[in-house]
N, C-alpha and C positions, 0 to 999 in steps of 0.2 A: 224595213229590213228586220228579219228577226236574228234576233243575237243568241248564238247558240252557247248550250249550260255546259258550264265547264267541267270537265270531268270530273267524276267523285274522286278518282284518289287523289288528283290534285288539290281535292277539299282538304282531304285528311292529310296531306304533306303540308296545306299552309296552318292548320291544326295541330299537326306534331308541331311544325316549327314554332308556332305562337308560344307552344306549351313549353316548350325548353326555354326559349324567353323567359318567359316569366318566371321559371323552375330557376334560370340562372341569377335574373334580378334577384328574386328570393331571398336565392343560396347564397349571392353575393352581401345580400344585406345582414344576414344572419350572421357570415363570417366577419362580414364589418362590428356589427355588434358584440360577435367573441371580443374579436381584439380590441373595442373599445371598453367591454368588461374586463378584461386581463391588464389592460393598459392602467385602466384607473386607479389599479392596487399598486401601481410603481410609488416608492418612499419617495418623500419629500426630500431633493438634497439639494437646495437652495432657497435662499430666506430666511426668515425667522421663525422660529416653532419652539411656545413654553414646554419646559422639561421642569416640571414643578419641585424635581426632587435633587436639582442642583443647587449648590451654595451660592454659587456664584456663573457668569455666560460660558462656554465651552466654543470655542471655534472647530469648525470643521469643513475642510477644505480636501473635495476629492479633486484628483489633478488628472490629466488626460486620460489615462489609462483605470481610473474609478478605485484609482489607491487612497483609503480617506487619509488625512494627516488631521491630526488630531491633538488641539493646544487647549490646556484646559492650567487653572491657577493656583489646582489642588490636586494630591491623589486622589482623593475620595469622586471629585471631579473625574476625573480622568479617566477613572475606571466605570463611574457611572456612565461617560460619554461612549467606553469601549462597547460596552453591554448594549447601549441601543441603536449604535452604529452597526454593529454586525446583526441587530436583529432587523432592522431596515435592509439588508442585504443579504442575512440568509437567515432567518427564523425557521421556516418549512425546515430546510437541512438540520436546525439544531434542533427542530423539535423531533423529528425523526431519529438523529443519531439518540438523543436520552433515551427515547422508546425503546428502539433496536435493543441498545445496551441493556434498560432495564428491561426489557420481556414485558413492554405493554403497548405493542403494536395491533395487538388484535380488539384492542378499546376502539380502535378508528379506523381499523383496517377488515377485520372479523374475522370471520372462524379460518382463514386462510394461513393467518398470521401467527394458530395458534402454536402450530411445531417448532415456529422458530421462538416464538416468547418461553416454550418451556427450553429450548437448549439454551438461553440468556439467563433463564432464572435460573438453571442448574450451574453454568457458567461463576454466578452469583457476583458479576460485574459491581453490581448495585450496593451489595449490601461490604464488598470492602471498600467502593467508595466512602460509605458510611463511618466504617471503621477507619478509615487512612482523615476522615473530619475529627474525628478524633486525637488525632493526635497531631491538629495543625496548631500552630502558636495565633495568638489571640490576631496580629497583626495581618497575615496568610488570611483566617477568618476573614476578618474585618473586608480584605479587598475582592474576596468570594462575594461577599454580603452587596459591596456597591455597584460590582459589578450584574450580580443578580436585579438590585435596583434598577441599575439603567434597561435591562431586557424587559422587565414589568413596564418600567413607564412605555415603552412601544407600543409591548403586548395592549394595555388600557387605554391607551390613545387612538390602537387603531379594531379591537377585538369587535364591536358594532358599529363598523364602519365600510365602507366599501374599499379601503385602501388594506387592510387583511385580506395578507396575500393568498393570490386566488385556487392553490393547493387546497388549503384550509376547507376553502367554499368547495372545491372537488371531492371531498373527503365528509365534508360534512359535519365538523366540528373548528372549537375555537381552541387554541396553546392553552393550557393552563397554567398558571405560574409557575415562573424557574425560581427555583434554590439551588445553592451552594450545592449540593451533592450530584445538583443536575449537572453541572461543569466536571466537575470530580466523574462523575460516572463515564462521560464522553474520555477520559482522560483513562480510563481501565480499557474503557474497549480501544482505544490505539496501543494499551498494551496487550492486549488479546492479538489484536492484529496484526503485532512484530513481534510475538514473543511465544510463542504455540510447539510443541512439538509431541503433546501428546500423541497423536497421530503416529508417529512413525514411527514408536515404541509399540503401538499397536497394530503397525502393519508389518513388523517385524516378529512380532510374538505369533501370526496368523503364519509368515513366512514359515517359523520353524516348524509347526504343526504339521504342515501339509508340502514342505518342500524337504527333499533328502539335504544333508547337513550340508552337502556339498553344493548343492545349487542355492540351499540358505545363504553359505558365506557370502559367497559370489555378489547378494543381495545387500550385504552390511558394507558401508562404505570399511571398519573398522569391526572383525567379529572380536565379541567376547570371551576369549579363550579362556581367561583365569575366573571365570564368574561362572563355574557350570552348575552352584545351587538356582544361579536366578534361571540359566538355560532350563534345567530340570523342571523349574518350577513354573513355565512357561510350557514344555513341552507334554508337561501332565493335567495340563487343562483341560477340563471334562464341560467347558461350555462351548458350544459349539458356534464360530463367530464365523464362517464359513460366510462370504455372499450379506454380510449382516450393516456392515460399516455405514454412519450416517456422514455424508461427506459435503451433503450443502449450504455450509458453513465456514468451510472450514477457510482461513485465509489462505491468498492466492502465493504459491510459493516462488513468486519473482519478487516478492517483499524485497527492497533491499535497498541499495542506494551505491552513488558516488561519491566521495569529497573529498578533498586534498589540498595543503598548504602547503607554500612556496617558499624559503627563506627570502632575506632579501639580497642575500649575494647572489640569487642565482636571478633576480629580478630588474627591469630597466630604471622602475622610478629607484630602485635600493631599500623600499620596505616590502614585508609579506606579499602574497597573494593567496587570496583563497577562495574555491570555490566550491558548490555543494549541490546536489542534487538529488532528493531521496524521491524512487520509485516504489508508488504507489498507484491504486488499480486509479484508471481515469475514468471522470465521469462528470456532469451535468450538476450541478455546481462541483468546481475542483473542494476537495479536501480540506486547501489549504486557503486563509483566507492573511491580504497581504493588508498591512497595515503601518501606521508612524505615531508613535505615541510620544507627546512631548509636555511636559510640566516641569515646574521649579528643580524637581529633584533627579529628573532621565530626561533621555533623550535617546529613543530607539528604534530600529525598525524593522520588518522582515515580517514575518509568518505563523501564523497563528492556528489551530482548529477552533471554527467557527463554534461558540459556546464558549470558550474558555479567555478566563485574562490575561495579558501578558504578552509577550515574544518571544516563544520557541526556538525558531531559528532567525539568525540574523547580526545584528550588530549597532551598536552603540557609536556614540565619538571617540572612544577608546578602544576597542575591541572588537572582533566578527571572533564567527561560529559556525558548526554545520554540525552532522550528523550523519552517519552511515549506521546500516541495524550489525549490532553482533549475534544478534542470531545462538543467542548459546543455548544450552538443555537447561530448562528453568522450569519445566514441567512433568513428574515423575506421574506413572500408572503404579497403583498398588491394589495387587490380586488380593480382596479381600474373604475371606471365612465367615457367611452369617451361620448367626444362629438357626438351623432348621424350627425352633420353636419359637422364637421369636425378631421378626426381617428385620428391628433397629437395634440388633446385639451382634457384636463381629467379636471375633477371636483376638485375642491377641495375648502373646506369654503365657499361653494357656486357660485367659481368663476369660469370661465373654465382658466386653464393656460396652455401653449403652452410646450410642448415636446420638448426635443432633437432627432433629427433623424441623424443619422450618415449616409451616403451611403458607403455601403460595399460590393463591386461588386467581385464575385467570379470568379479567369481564372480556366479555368480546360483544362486539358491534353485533345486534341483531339478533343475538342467540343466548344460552345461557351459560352463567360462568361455570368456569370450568376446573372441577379441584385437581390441583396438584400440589406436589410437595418435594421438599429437597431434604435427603438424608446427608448427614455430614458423615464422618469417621474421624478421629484425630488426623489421618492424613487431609483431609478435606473430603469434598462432596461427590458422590457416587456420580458418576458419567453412565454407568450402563445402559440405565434407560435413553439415553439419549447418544450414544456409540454406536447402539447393537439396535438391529431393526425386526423388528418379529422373527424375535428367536428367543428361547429359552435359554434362562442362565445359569447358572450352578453358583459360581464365583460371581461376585460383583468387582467393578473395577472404581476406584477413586482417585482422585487428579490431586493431586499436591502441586503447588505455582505460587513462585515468588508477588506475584502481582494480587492474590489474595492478601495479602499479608497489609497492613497497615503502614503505607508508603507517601511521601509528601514530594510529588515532583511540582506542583506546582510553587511551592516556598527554592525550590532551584532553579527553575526559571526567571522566576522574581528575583532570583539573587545574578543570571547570568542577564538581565537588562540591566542590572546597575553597575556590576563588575569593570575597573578597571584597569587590572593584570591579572597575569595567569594565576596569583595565589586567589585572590579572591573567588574568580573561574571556581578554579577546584573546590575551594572550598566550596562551594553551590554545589556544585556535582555532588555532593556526599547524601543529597537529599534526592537525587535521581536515581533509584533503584531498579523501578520496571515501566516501561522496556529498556532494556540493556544496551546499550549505543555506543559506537564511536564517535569518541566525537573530535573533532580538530577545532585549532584556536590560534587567534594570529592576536597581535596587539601592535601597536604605536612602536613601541619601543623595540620591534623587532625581535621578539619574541614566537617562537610558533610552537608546538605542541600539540600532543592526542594522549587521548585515556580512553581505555575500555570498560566502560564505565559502567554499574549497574550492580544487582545482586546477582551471582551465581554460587548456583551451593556447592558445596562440598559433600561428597556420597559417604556414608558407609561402607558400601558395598558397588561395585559397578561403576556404570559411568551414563547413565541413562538411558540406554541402549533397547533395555527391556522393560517391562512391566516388572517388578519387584513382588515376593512374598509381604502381605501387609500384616499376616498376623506373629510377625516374631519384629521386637526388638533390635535386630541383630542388623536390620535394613533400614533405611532412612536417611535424613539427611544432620548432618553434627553439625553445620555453621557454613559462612558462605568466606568466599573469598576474600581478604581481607582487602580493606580501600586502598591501604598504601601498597597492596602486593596486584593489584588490578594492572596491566599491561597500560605500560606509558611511555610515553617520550618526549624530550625537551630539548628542543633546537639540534637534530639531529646533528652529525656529521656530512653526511650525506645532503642537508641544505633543503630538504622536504620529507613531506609525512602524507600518503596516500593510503584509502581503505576503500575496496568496493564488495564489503561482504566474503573477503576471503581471507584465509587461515588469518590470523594474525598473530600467531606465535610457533616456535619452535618445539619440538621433541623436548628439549632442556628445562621448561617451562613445567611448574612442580604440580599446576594443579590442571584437570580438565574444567574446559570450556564449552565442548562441543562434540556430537556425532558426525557434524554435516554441515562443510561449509560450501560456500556461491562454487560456479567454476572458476578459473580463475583468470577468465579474459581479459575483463573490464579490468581489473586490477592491473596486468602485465601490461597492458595498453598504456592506460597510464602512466604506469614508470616507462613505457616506451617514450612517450611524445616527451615525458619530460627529460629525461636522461639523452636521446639524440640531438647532436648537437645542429644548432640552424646558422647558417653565414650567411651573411651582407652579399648578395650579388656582382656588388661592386667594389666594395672594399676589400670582401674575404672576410672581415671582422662575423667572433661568433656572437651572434646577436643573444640578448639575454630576454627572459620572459616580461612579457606585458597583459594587461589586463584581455587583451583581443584573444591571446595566445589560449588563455583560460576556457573563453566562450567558443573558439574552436576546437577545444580539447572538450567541452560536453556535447560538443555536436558529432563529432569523430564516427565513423560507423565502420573501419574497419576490422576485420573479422578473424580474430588470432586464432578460434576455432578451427577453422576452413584450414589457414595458414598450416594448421597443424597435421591435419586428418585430412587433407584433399587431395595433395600428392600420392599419398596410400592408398585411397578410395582408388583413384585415377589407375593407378598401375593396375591394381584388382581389375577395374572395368573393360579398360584396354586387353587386359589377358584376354578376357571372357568375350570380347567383343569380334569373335573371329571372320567375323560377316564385315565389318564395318558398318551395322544399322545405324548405330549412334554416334554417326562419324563427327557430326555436326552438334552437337551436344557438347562432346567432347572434346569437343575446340573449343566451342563455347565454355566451359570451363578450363580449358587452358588457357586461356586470354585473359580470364579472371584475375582483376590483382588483389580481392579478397575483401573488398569494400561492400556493403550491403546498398548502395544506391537503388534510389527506388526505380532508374532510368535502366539497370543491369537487371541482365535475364539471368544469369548463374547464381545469383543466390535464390531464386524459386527454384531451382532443381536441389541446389544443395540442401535448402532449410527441407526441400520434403524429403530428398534420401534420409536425414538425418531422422526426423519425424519416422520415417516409414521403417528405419532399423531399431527402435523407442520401440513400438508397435509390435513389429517383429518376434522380438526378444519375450516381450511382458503381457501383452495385452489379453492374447487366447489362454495365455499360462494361468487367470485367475480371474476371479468375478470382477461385476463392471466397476462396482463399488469397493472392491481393492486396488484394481488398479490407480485409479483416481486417487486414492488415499497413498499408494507408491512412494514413499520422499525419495528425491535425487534420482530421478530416473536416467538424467542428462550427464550426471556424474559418474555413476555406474555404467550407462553404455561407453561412454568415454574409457573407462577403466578395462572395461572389454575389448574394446578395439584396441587396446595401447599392449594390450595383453597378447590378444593372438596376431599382431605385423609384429612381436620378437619372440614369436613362436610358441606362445603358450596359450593354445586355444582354452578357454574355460566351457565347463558342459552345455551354458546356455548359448554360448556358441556354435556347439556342436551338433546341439538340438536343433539346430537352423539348419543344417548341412555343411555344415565349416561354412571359415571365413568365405573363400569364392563366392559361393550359392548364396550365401548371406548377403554379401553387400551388393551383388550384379540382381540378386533378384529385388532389395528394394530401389535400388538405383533405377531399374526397368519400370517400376510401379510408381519412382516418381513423374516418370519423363512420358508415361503415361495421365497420370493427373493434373500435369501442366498442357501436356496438349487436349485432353478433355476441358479444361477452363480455358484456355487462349489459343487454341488452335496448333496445326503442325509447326506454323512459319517460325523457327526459331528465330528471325529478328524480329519479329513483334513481341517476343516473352520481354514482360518488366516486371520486377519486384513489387514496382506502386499499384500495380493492376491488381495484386490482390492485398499487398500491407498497407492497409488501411487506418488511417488516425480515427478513432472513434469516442466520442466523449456522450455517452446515455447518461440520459435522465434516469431515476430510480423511479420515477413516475411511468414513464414510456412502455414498461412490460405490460400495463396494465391494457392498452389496445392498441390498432395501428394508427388510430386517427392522433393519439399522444405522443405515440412516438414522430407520426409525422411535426407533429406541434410545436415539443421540448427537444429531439434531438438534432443538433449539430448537423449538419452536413459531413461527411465522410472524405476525407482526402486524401491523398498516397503520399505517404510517406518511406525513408528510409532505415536504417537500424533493424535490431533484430533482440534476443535475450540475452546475448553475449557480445553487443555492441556497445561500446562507452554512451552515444545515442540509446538509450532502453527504447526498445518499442518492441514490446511481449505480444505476439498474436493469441486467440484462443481457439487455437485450431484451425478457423472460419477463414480468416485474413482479417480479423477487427482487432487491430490493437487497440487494447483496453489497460496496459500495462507500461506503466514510464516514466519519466521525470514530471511528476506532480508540479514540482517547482524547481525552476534555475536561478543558482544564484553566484554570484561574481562581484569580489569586492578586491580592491587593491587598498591596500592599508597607508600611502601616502596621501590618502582620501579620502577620509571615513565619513564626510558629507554627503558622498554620493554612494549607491550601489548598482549594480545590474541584475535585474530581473525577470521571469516569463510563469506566469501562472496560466497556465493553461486550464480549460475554456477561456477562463475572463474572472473578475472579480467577482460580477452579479449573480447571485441565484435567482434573480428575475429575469422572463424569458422575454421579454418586451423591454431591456436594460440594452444599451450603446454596447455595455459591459459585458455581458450574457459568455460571448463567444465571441471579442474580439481578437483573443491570442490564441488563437487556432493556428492561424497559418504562423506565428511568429512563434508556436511551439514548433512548425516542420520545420523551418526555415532558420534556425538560430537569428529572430529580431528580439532583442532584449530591448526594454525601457527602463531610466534611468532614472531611481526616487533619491530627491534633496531631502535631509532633513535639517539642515541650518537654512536654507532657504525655499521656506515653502512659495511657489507663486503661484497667488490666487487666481481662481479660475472662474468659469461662470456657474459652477457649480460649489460655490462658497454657504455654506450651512451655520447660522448660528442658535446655538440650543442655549435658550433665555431662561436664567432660573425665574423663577415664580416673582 
């Protein structure tokens, strides 16, 4: 018999197949070998490993959740253990955050890197770290010094080895040694981060220019009526800043935070309660890094930035703490006069005086370096070059900022881990200038308390509003607030003290604070849940607060927003709706009871009408790059709407077509954009389909295959920017914006706390830890760190001195 040849393309289809085979063996082997390369660089955090620069052994005991707790027989110890513990678990992070801050990202990064290291060096993060070492006491030093120590012993343990983490190897170099200044410097830039307002002095100065006086106001949460030399002197600017604004920098304006304490008369156990929450952008490793440091002389725990020694937030055996940002005006533009015959001579009292010029030559990866230079003026360092983007300038502008200045928060820190009542507190606080914070304080003894604490100046003239004339005298700042006159309170009347970034003082109040504060939801929320009163089911009895009460109060996502402006919107749309299109919609928002649940379809329609009247109002009014620079967009349309439903339409109202056409036409264009993402079916619309938790790697932008790598998984969550929940979208539906860290402590128990650091502990992406408090950031799952009783785990670390 002859056997007949089997078809050719049958050849070539068991040929493709074969080749896939083996393409996927390959592929599979390849990616097994990534991950056995990335794996191998995971820290050692069990057993023994000499740490040659210890006095004596240091224990270190991470506990389920990869919180190390950390017992050591000395400070010096202690701090040496801190230093190489957080570089086992984020070194890449710290070494990035020094870079960013100092403006030497493009050493490892290259010519990509170069615009933002000249806005960091102009910034000059670095060189008042330098200055604020200057003027630490020798002891502040010293634990800079050991903590530097413990980071190096890592760094040379592991810099030629395969356990340097595998960032490093993607980037192509090794850490260089940290110093004291490198902690210091990370420690500027979270004041940059919370403490900024240049900006919106110069989106206001662009305002007056080019908008009539009357659509200007309308833009000033607060105009300056009695200051019409600085108005003048803003309106005669002959530099053309039009479309010019450099805005990719600039911090995200959801900066803020929760935190509020409890007396204990209003409490179940009968001491304090306190809890704390500061929102900051989310991201791949979190922010904050949580930690337990314990030796002969403290015993404390909570929160740290990754680089720096100590404990930030959190609490001792004696005392808790938190933080909310005050947000005040710490940052003045000053319109300066050069010399036409020579660029580092400015005006001033008619004189010309001579500038500081620093030279600050950029190396970059690959290419060559790159001269640049920082002009100072007595006010500080000229910003224009890095404001204004190809355009020509007449006037230069310069940044005056309390955080330049030579500032010791880390000797108040140190003083608020040892502290064991409110006087000692305070006293610490005197060392905490910039950023400027609220802060709350509970103790043992039933004590509670807040201070608005920080430097804020005191003007000459104005109230920070505008850009100021720099070459007279007559403008400036004469001194800052006095410490004992800073906004405080002690063991109120009222039985608690809450701050969520809004107003926190009265008309009556002798000095300014501020242009522009939060809305003020989050805040009323609060004193909502706390001030309605809750009864016993069964008994009637009105039940008093407990620690649970807390962690359901940060998880809260009702929407006093909505509460406010929805009824109003509602009547509007119904007017206009004479068809009944949007019959169903509009049920749908009437069944609404105002909660941002990621399971509810009405707050997608609301958060885009809201979005869509933002938009409306501001966006085609001016370039893409002022918009963006915009402060309080969300305040101002608010204040528009509150304006024309009691009949006083304002012009940018009008400009829309009145209120009607205003709010039916964006309300149409959101109900549009919801059914373009999820279809007609209004029971299918959810919140969580498009607000998404999202936690990037700062690595991931660089391709898809990275971000498939480092980032997170994406999940729907609920809350919103004006929910006690933070969860800030960026337009897209990624929330990138929110409680960084949770924290909840009841003061009849200062052994324990409650916590959620979202991602995870690890900046390693092969780490248990990486991202295991994702869902336990959606979900309010808090974990509960001892520090009188640490229990060892199988991840017990001892670091043997020599």
């Amino acid at each position: 018999m002859v056997q007949k040849a089997k078809p050719t393309w049958r050849k070539w289809v068991n040929l493709i197949v074969w080749a896939i085979g083996v393409v996927i063996i390959l592929g599979g082997v390849v990616i097994a070998g990534i991950h056995m390369y990335v794996a191998n660089s995971k820290p050692l955090i069990e057993g023994e490993v000499i740490v040659s620069i210890l006095d004596d052994n240091v224990e270190v005991t991470r506990d389920d959740m990869g919180v190390p707790h950390i017992t050591a027989k000395s400070e010096a110890d202690l701090y040496r253990a801190q230093g190489y513990v957080q570089a086992q678990d984020r070194l890449f992070q710290m070494d990035l955050a020094r870079r960013q801050a100092s403006g030497t990202l493009a050493e490892v990064v290259g010519a990509s890197a170069v615009e933002t290291d000249k806005y960091f060096r102009t910034f000059s993060l670095r060189k008042a770290a330098e200055l604020s070492w200057e003027g630490y006491d020798a002891d502040s030093k010293k634990i800079l010094e050991w903590f530097a120590e413990g980071v190096n012993a890592f760094i040379d343990e592991v810099s030629d080895t395969s356990k340097l983490s595998y960032e490093f190897k993607l980037l192509g170099y090794k850490p260089s040694p940290w110093i004291p200044i490198d902690s210091l410097t990370i420690g500027k830039y979270m004041a940059y981060d919370l403490g900024g307002n240049w900006n919106q002095q110069a989106f206001r100065s662009w305002a007056i220019q080019n908008f009539t006086e009357e659509e200007a106001k309308e833009l000033f949460v607060e105009y300056p009526e009695n200051a019409k030399s600085i108005i003048e002197a803003n309106v005669n600017l002959e530099t053309n800043i039009a479309s010019a604004f450099t805005t990719d920098y600039l911090p995200s304006e959801f900066n803020g935070s929760n935190n509020w304490v409890i007396g204990g008369e209003l409490t179940e156990s009968g001491k304090p309660l306190l809890a704390d929450d500061p929102h900051l952008g989310l991201s791949s490793p979190s922010v904050w890094y949580q930690m337990h440091l314990q030796s002969p002389e403290q015993n404390v725990s909570g929160v740290i930035f990754a680089g720096i020694p100590g404990i930030i937030l959190g609490h001792n055996e004696e005392i808790a703490w938190g933080v909310t940002n005050v947000n005040p005006d710490v940052q003045d533009l000053y319109i300066e006069v050069p010399n036409p015959e020579n660029p580092y001579q400015f005006e001033y009292d008619g004189q010309w005086e001579d500038a500081t010029v620093r030279q600050e030559p950029i190396n970059v990866k690959g290419g060559k370096t790159v001269d640049f230079e920082v002009v100072e003026t007595r006010h500080g360092p000229i910003i224009s070059n890095i404001m204004l983007k190809d355009t020509e300038v007449k006037e230069q502008f310069a940044m005056q900022w309390t955080a330049l200045q030579s500032t010791q928060e880390l000797r108040a820190i140190l003083g608020f881990n040892k502290a064991a009542n409110w006087e000692e507190f305070e006293t610490a606080l005197e060392d905490f200038k910039a950023p400027a914070q609220n802060f709350v304080f509970a103790s043992q003894d039933g004590t509670i308390a807040y201070k608005a604490n920080g430097l804020v100046p005191i003007r000459k003239q104005g109230t920070g509003a505008l850009p100021v004339p720099g070459n007279s005298s007559e403008y400036g700042w004469e001194s800052y607030i006095p410490f004992d006159e800073l906004p405080t309170v002690i063991n109120p009347e009222e039985g608690y003290v809450a701050t969520a970034n809004n107003e926190i003082i009265g008309k009556e109040y002798p000095y300014h604070i501020s242009n522009l504060w939060a809305q003020p939801y989050r805040y009323e929320r609060i004193v909502e849940m706390i001030e309605t009163p809750v009864y016993d089911k069964t008994t009637g009895e009105q039940l008093k607060m407990t620690l649970a009460d807390m962690k359901a109060m940060q998880m809260d996502k009702k929407n006093l927003h909505a509460e406010e402006f929805l009824p109003s919107l509602l009547g509007t749309i119904k007017a206009q709706d004479t068809e009944g299109k949007y019959a169903k919609v509009i049920t749908l928002l009437e069944k609404w009871e105002y909660y941002d649940d990621k399971d509810q379809g009405a707050p997608l329609v609301y958060h885009f009408l809201i979005e869509n009247m933002e938009k409306a109002l501001f966006e085609d009014a001016m370039p893409a790059d002022v918009y963006k620079m915009m402060p309080g967009k969300s305040q101002i349309t608010d204040q528009m709407l509150r304006d024309a439903y009691t009949g006083n339409e304002g012009v940018w109202v009008k400009e829309e077509g009145g209120l009607d056409s205003f709010v039916y036409t964006a309300f149409e264009d959101a109900v549009t954009k919801v059914q373009g993402k999820f279809g007609a079916a209004v029971s299918n619309w959810k919140w969580g389909s498009y607000n998404k938790l999202t936690f990037n790697s700062p690595l991931a932008s660089a391709n898809d295959i990275l971000a498939y790598y480092l980032n997170p998984e994406k999940i729907a969550v609920g809350g919103s920017s004006v929910t006690v929940q933070a969860a800030a979208e960026d337009g897209n539906g990624n929330v990138i914006h929110g409680a960084s860290w949770r924290f909840a402590v009841d003061l009849n128990d200062l052994s324990t706390a409650h916590h959620i650091v979202g991602p995870g502990q690890s900046g390693h992406v092969k780490s248990k830890w990486y991202d295991n408090q994702i869902s336990n950031w959606a979900y309010g799952r808090y974990h509960k760190t001892n520090i009188n009783d640490v229990i060892h785990t199988n991840y017990d670390l001892v670091l043997k001195a020599q």
